[in-house]
PDB file as gemmi writes it, atoms N, CA and C in Angstrom:
CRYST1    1.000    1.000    1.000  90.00  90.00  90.00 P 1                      
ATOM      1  N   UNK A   1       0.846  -1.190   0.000  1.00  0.00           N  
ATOM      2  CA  UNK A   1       0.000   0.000   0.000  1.00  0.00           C  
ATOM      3  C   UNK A   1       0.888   1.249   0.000  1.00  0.00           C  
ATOM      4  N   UNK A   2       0.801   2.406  -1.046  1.00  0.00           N  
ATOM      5  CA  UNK A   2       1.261   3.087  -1.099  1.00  0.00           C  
ATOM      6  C   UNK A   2       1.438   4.281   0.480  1.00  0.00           C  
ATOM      7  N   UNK A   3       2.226   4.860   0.762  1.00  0.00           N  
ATOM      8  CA  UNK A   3       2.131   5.976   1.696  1.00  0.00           C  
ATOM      9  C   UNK A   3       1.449   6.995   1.049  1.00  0.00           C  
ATOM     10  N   UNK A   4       0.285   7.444   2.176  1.00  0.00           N  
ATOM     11  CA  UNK A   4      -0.721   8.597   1.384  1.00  0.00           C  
ATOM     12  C   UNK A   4       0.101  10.233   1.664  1.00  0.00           C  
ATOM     13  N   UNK A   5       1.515  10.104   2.095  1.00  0.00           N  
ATOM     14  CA  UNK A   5       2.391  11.150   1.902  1.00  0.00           C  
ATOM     15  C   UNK A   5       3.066  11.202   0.075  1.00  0.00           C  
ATOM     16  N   UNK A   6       3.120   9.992   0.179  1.00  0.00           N  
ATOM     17  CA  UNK A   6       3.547   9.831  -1.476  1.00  0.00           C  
ATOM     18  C   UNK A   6       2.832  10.959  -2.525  1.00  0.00           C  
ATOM     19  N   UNK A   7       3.825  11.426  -3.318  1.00  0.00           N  
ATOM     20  CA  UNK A   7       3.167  12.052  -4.149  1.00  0.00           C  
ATOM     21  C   UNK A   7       2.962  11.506  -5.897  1.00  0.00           C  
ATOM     22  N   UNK A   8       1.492  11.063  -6.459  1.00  0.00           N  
ATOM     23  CA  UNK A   8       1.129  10.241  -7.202  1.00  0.00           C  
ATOM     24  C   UNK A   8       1.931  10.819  -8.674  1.00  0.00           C  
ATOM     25  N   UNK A   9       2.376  10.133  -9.295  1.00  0.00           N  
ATOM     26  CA  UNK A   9       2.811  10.277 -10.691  1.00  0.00           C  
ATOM     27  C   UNK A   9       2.185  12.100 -11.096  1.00  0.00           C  
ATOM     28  N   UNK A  10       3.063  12.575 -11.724  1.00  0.00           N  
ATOM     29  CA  UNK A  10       2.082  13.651 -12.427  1.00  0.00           C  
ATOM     30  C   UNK A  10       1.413  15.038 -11.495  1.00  0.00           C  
ATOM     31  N   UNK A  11       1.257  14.895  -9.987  1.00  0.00           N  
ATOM     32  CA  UNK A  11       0.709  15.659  -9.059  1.00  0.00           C  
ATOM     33  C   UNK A  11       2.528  16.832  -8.520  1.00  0.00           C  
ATOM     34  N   UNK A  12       1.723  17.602  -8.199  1.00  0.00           N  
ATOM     35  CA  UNK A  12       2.920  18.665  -7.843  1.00  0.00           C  
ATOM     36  C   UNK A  12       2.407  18.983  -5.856  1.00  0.00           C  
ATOM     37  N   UNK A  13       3.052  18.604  -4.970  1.00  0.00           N  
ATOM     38  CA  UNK A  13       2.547  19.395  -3.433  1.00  0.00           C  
ATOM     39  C   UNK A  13       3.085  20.710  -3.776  1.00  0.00           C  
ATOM     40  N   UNK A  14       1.779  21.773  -3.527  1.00  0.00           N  
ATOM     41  CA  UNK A  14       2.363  23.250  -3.748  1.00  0.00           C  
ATOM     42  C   UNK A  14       1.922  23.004  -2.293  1.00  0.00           C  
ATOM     43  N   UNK A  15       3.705  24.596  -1.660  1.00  0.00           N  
ATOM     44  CA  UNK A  15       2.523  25.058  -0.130  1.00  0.00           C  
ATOM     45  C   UNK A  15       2.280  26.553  -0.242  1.00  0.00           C  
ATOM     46  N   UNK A  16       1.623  27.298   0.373  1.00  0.00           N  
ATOM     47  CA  UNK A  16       1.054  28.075   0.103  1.00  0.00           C  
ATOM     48  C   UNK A  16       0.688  28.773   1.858  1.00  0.00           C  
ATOM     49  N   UNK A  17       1.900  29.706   2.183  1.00  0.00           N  
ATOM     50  CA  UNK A  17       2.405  30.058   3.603  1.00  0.00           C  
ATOM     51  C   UNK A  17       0.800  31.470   3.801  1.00  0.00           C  
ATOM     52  N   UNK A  18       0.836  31.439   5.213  1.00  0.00           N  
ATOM     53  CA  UNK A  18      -0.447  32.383   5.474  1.00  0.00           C  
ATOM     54  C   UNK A  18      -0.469  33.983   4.999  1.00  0.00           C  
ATOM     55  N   UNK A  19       1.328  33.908   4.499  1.00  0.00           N  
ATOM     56  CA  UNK A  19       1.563  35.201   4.297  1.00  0.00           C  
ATOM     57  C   UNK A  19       0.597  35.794   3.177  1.00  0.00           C  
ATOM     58  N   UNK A  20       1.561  34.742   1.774  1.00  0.00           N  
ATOM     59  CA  UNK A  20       1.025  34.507   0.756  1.00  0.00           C  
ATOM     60  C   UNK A  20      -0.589  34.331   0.630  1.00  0.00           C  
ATOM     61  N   UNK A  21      -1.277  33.184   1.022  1.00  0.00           N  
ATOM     62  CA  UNK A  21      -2.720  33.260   1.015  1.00  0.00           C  
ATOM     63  C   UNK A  21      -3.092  34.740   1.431  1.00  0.00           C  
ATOM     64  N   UNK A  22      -2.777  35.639   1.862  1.00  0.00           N  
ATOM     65  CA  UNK A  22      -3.230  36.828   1.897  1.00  0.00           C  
ATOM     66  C   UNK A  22      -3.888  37.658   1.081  1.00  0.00           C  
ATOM     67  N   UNK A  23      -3.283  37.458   0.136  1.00  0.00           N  
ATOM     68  CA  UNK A  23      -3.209  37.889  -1.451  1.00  0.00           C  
ATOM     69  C   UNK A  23      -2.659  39.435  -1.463  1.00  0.00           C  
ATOM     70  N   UNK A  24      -2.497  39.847  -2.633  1.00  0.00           N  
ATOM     71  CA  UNK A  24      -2.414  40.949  -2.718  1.00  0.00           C  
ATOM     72  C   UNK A  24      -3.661  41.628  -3.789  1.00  0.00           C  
ATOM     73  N   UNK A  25      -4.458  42.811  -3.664  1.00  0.00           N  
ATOM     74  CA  UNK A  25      -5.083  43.474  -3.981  1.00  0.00           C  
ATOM     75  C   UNK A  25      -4.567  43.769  -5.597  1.00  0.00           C  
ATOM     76  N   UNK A  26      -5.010  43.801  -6.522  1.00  0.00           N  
ATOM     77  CA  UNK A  26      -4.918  44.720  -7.631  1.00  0.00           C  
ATOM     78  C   UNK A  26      -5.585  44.998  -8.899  1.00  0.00           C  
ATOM     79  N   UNK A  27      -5.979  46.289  -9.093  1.00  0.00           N  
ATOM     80  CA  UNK A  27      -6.558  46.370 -10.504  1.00  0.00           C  
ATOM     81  C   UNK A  27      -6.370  46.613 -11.555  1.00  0.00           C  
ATOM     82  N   UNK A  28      -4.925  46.278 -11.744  1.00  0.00           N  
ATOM     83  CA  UNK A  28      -4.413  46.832 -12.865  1.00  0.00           C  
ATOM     84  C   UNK A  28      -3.007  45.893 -13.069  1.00  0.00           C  
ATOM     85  N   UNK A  29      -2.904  45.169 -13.936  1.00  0.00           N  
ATOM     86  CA  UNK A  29      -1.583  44.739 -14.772  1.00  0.00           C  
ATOM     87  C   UNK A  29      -1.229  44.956 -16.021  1.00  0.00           C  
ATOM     88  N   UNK A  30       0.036  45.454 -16.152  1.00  0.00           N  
ATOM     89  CA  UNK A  30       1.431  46.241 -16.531  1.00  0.00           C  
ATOM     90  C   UNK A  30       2.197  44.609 -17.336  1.00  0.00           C  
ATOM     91  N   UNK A  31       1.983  44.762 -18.288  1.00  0.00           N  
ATOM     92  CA  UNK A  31       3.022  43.801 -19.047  1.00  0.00           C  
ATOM     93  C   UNK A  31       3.768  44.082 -19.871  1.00  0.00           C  
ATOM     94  N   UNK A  32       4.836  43.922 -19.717  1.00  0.00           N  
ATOM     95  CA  UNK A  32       5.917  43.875 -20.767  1.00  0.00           C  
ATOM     96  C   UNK A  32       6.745  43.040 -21.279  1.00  0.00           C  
ATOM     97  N   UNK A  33       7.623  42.697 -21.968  1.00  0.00           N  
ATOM     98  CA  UNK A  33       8.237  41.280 -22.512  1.00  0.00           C  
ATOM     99  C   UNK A  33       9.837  42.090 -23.042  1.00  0.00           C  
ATOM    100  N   UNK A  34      10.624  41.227 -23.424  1.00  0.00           N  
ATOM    101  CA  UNK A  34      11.844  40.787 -24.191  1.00  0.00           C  
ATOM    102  C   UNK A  34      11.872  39.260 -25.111  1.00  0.00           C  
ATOM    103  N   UNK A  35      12.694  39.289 -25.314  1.00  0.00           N  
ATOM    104  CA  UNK A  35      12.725  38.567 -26.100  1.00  0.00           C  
ATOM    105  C   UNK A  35      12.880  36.805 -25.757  1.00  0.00           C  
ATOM    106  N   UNK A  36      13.104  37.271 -24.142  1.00  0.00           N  
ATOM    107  CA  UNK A  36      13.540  36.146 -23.231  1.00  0.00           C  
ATOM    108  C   UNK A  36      12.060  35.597 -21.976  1.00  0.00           C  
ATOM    109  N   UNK A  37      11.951  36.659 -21.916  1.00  0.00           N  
ATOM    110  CA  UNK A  37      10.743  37.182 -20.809  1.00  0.00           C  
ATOM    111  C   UNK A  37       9.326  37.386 -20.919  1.00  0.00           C  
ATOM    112  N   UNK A  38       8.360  37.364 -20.184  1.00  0.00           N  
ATOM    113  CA  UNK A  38       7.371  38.282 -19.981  1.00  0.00           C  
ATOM    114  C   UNK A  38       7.189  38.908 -18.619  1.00  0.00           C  
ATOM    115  N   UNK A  39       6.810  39.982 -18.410  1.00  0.00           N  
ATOM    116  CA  UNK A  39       6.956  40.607 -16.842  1.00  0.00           C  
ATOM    117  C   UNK A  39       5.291  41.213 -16.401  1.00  0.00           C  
ATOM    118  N   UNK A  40       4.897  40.442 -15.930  1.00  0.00           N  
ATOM    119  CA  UNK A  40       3.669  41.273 -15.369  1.00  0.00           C  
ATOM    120  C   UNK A  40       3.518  42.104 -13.750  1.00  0.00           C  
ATOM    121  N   UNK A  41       3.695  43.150 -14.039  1.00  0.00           N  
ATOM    122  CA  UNK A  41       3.713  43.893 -12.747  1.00  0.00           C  
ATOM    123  C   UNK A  41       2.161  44.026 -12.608  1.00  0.00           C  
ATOM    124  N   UNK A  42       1.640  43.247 -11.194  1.00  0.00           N  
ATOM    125  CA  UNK A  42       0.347  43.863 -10.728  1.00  0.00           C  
ATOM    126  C   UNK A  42       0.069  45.059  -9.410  1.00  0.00           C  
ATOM    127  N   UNK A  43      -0.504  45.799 -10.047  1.00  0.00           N  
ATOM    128  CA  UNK A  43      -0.367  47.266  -9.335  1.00  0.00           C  
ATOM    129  C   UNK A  43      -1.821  47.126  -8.890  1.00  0.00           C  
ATOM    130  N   UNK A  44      -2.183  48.553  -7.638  1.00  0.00           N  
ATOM    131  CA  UNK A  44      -2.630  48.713  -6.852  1.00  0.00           C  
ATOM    132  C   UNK A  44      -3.277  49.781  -7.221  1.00  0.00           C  
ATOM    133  N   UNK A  45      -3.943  50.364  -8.140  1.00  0.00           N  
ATOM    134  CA  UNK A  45      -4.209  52.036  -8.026  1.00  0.00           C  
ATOM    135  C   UNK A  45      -5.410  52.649  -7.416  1.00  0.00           C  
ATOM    136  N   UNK A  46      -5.247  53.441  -6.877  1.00  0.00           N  
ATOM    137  CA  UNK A  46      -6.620  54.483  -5.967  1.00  0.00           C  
ATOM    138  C   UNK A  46      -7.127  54.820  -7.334  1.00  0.00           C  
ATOM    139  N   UNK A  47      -8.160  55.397  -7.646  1.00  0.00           N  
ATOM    140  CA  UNK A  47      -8.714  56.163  -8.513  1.00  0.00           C  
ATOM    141  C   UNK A  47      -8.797  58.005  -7.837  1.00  0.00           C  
ATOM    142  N   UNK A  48      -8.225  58.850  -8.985  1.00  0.00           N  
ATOM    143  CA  UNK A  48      -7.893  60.114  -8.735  1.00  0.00           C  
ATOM    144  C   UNK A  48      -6.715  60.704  -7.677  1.00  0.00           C  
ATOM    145  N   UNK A  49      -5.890  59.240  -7.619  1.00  0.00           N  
ATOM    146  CA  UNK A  49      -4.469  59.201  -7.319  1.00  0.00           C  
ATOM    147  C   UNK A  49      -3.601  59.402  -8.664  1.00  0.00           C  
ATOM    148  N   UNK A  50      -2.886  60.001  -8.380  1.00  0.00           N  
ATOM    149  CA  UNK A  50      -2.018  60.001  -9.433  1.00  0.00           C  
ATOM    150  C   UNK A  50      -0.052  59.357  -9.598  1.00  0.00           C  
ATOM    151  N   UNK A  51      -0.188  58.469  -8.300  1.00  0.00           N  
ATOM    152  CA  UNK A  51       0.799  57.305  -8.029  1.00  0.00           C  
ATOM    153  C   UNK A  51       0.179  56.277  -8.198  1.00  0.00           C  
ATOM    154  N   UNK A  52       0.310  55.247  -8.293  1.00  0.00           N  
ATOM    155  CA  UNK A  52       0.273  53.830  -8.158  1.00  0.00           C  
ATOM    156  C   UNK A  52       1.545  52.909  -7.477  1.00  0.00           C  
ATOM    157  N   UNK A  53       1.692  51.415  -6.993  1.00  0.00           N  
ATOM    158  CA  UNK A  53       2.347  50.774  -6.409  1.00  0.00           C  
ATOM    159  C   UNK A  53       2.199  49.805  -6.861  1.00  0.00           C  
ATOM    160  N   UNK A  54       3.489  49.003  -7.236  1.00  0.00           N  
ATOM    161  CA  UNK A  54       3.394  47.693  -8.188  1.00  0.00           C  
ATOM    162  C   UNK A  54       3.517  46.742  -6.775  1.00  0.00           C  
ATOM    163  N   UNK A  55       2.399  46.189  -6.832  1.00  0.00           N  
ATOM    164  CA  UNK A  55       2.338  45.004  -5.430  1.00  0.00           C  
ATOM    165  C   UNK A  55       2.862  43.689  -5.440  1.00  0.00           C  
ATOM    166  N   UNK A  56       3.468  43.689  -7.003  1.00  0.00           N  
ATOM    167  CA  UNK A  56       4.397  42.123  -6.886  1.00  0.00           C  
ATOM    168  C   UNK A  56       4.452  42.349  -8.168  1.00  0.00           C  
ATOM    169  N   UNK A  57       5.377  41.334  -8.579  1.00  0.00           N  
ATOM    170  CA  UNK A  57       5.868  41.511 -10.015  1.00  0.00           C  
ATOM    171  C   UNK A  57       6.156  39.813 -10.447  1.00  0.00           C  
ATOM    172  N   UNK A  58       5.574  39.565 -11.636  1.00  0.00           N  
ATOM    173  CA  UNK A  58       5.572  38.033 -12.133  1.00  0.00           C  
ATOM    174  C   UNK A  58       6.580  37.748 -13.172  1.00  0.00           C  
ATOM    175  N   UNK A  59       7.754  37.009 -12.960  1.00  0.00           N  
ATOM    176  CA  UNK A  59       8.342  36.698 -14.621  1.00  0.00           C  
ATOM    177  C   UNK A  59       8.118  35.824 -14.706  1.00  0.00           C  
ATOM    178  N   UNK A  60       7.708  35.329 -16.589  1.00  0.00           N  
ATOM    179  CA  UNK A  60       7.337  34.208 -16.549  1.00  0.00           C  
ATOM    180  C   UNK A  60       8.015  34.284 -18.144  1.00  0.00           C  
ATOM    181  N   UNK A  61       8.435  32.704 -18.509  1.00  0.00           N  
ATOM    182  CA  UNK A  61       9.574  32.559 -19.526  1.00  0.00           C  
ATOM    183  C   UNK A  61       8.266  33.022 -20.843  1.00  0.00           C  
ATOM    184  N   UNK A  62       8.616  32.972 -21.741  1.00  0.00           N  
ATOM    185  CA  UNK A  62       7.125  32.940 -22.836  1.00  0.00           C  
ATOM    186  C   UNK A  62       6.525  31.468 -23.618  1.00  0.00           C  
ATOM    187  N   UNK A  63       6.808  30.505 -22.845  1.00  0.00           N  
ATOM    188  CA  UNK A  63       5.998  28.870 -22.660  1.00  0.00           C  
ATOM    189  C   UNK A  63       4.948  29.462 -21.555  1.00  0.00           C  
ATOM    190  N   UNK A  64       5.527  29.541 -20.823  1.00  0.00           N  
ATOM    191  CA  UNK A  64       4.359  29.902 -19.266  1.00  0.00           C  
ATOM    192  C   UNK A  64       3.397  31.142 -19.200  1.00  0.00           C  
ATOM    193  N   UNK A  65       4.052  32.120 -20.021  1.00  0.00           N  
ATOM    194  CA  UNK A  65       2.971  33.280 -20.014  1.00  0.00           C  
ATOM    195  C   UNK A  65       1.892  32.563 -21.245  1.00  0.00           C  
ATOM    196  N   UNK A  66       2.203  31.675 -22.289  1.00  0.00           N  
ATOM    197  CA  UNK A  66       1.297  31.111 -22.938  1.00  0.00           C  
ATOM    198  C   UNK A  66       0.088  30.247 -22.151  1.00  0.00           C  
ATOM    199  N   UNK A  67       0.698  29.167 -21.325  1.00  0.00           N  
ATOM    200  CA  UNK A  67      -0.192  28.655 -20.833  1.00  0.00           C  
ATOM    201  C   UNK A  67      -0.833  29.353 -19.537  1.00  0.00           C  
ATOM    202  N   UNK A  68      -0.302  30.763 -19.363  1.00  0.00           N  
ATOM    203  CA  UNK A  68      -1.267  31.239 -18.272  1.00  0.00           C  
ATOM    204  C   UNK A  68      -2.431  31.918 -19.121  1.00  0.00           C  
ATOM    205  N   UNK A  69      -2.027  32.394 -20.535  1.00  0.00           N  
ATOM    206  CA  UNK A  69      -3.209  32.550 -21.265  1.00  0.00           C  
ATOM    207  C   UNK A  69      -4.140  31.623 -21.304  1.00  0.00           C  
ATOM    208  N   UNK A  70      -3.721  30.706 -21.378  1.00  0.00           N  
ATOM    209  CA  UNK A  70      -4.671  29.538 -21.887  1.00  0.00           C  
ATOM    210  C   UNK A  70      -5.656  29.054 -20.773  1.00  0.00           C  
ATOM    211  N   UNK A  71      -5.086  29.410 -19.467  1.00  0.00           N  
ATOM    212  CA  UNK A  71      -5.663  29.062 -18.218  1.00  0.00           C  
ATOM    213  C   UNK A  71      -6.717  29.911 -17.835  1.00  0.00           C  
ATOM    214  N   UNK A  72      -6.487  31.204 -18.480  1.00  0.00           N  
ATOM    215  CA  UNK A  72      -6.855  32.336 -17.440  1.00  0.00           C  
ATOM    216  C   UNK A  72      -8.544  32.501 -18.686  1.00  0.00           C  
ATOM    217  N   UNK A  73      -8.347  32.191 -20.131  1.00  0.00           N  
ATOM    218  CA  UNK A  73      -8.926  32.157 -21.112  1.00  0.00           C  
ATOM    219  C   UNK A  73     -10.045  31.018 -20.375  1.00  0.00           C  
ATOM    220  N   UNK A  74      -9.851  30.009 -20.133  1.00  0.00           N  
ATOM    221  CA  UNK A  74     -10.586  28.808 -19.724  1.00  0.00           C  
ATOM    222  C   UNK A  74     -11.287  28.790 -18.733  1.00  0.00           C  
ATOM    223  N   UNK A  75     -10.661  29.344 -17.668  1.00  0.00           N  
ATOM    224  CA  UNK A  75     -11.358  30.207 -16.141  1.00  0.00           C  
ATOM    225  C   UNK A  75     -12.539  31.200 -16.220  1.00  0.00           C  
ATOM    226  N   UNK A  76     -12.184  31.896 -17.147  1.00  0.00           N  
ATOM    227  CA  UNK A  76     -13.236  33.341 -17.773  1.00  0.00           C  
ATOM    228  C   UNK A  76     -14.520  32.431 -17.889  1.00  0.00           C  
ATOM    229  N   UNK A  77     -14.216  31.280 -19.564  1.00  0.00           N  
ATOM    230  CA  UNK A  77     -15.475  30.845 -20.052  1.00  0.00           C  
ATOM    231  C   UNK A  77     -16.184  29.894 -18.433  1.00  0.00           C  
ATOM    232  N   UNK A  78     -15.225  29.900 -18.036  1.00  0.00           N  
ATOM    233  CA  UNK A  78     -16.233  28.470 -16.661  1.00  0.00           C  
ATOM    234  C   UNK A  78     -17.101  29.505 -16.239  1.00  0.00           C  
ATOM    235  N   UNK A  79     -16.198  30.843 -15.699  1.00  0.00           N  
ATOM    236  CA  UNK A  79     -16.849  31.651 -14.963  1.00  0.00           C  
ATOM    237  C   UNK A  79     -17.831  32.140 -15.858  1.00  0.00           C  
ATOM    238  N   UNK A  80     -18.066  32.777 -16.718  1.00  0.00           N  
ATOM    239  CA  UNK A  80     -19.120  33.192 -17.704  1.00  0.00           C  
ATOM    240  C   UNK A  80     -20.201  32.546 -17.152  1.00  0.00           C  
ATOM    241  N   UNK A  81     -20.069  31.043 -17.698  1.00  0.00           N  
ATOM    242  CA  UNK A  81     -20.796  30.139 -18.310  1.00  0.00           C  
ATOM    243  C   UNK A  81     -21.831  29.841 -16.708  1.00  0.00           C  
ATOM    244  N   UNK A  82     -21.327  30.070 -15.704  1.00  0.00           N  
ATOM    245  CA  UNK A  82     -21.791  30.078 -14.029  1.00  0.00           C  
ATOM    246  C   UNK A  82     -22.827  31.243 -13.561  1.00  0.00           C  
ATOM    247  N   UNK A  83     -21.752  32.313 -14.221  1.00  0.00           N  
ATOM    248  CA  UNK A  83     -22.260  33.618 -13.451  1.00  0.00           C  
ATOM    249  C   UNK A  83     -22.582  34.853 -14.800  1.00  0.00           C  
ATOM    250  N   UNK A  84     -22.665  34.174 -15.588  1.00  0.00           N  
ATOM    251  CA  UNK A  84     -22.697  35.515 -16.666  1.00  0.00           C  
ATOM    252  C   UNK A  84     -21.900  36.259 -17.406  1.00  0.00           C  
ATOM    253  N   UNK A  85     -21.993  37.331 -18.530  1.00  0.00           N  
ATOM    254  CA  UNK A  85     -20.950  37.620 -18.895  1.00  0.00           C  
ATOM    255  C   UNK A  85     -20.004  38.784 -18.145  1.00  0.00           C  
ATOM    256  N   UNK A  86     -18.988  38.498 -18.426  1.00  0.00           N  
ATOM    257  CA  UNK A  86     -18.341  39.780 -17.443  1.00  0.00           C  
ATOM    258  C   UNK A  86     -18.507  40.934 -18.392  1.00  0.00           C  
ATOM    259  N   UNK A  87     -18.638  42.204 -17.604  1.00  0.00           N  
ATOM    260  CA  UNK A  87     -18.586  43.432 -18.448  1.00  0.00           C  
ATOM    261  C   UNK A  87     -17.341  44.032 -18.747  1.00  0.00           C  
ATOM    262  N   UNK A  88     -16.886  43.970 -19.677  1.00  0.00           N  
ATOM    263  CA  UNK A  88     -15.496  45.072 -20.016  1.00  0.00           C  
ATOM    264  C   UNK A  88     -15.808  46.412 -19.267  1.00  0.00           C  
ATOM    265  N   UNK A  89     -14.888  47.193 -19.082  1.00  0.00           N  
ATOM    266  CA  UNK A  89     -14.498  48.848 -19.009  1.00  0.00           C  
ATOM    267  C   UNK A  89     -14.399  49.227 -20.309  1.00  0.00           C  
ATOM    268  N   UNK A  90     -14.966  50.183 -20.592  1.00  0.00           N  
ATOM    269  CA  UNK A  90     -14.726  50.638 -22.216  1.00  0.00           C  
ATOM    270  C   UNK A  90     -13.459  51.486 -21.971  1.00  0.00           C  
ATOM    271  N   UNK A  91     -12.704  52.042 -22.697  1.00  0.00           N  
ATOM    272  CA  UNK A  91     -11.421  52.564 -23.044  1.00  0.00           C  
ATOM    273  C   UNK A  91     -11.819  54.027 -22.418  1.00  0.00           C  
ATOM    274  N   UNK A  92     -13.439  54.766 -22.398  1.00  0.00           N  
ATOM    275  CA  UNK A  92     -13.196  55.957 -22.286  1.00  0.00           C  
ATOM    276  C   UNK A  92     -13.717  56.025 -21.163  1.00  0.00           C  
ATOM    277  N   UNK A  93     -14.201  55.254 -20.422  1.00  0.00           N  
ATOM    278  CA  UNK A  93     -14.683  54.871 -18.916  1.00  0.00           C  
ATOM    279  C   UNK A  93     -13.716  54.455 -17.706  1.00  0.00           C  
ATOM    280  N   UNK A  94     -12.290  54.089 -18.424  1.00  0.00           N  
ATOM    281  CA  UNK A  94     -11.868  53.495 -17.380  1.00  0.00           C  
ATOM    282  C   UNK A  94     -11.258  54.664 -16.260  1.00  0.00           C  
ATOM    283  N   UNK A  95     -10.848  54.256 -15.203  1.00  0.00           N  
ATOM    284  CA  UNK A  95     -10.878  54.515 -13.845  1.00  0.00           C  
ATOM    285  C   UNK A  95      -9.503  55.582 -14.201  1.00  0.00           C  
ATOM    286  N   UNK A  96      -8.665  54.950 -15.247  1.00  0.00           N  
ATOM    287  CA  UNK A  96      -6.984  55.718 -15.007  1.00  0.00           C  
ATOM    288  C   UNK A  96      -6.537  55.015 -16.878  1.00  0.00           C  
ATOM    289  N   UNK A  97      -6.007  56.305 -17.482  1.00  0.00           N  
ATOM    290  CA  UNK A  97      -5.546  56.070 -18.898  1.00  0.00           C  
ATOM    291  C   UNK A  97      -5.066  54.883 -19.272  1.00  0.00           C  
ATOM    292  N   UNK A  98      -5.615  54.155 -20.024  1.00  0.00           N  
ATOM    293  CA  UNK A  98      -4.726  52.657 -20.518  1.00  0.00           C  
ATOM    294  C   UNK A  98      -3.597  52.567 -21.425  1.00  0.00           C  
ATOM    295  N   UNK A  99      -3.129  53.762 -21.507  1.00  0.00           N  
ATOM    296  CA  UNK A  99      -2.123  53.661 -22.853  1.00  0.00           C  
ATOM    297  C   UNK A  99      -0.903  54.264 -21.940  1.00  0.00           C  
ATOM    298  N   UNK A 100      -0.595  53.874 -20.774  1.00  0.00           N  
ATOM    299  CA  UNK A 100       0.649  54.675 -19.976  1.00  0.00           C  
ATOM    300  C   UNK A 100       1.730  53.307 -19.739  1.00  0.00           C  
ATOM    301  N   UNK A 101       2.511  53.679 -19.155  1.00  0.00           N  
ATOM    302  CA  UNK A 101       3.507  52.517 -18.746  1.00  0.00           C  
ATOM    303  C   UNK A 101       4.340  52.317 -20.097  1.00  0.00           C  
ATOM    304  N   UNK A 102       5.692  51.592 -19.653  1.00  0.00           N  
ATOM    305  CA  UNK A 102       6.394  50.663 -20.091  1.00  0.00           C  
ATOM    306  C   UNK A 102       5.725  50.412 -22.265  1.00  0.00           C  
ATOM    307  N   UNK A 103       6.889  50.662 -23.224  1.00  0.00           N  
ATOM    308  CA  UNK A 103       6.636  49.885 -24.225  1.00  0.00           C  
ATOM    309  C   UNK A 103       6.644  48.614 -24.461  1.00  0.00           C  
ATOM    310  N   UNK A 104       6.031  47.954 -25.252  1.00  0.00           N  
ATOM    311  CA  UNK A 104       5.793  46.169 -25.038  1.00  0.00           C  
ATOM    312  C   UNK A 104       6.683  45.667 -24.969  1.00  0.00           C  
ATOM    313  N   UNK A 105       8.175  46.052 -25.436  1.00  0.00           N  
ATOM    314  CA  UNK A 105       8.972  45.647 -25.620  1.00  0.00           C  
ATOM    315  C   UNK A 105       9.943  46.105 -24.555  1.00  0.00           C  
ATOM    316  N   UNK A 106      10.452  45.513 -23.706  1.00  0.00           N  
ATOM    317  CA  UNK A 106      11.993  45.510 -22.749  1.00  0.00           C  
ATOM    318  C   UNK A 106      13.110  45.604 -23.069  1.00  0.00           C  
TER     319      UNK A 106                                                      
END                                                                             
C-alpha cells in the first residue's frame, strides 16, 4: 500500500504560507516582454491618485505566459458560463488612462 504522503505520478505538493494566502489586492496589470521574458507587474491604483504601487511583479519565460493565457482564457469561459458575462471597461470609462507605462517591448 502506497504511503498517502507519497506524491502520485504527475501531481505537484504546492505550499502556500499564510503570508502569501493573503493575497495581494490589484486592478491593474502592466506587461511587458523581451525577447527572453514576460513581466507582469500587478499594481494597486486608488482612482484620482495620481501614483500607483506595483504590489508584486511576475516573470514568466514565454511557454508559461502562454499557458497562463490559456488558463486564465478557460477560467473566464467556466466563470461566464456560471455567473454571466463579465462586463469590459470601455477605453473611455476606465478609472486611469490605458495607454501609460512601459513599451511592449523591454
Amino acid at each position: 500500500m502506497a504511503d498517502e504522503k507519497e506524491i502520485k505520478q504527475g501531481q505537484i505538493n504546492i505550499e502556500l504560507s499564510e503570508e502569501v494566502a493573503q493575497g495581494e489586492y490589484s486592478n491593474l496589470a502592466v506587461i511587458t516582454h523581451s525577447n527572453a521574458e514576460f513581466i507582469v507587474d500587478f499594481v494597486s491604483m486608488m482612482p484620482g491618485t495620481p501614483k500607483a504601487r506595483v504590489k508584486s511583479r511576475i516573470i514568466l519565460a514565454p511557454q508559461h505566459a502562454k499557458r497562463l493565457l490559456k488558463a486564465l482564457n478557460d477560467n473566464v469561459r467556466k466563470f461566464e458560463s456560471q455567473h454571466g458575462e463579465i462586463n469590459d471597461i470601455e477605453p473611455g470609462n476606465a478609472p486611469f488612462p490605458m495607454n501609460f507605462g512601459p513599451a511592449a517591448e523591454a
